[in-house]
C-alpha angles and dihedrals in degrees: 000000000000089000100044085055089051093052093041098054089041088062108042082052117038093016089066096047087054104049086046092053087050093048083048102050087039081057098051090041097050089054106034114134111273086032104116096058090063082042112048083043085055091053096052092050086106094044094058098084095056 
């Protein structure tokens, strides 16, 4: 059971930081300058074979 409470512990610390760091750099990266040209192409990719 020493090991379950390590990892435990481990996730609910260090998990958390890191999944906030990813939301965070997602976030930054959706919304970086020179980003809505590659999105708006992207949202037109089911339109193009009409």
């Amino acid at each position: 059971m020493e090991t379950y409470s390590t990892l435990r512990l481990l996730a609910d610390s260090w998990g958390l930081l890191a999944m906030t760091a990813f939301f965070i750099g997602a976030v930054i990266f959706a919304f970086r300058p020179g980003s809505r040209a590659i999105a708006d192409d992207a949202a037109q990719i089911p339109f193009k074979d009409d």
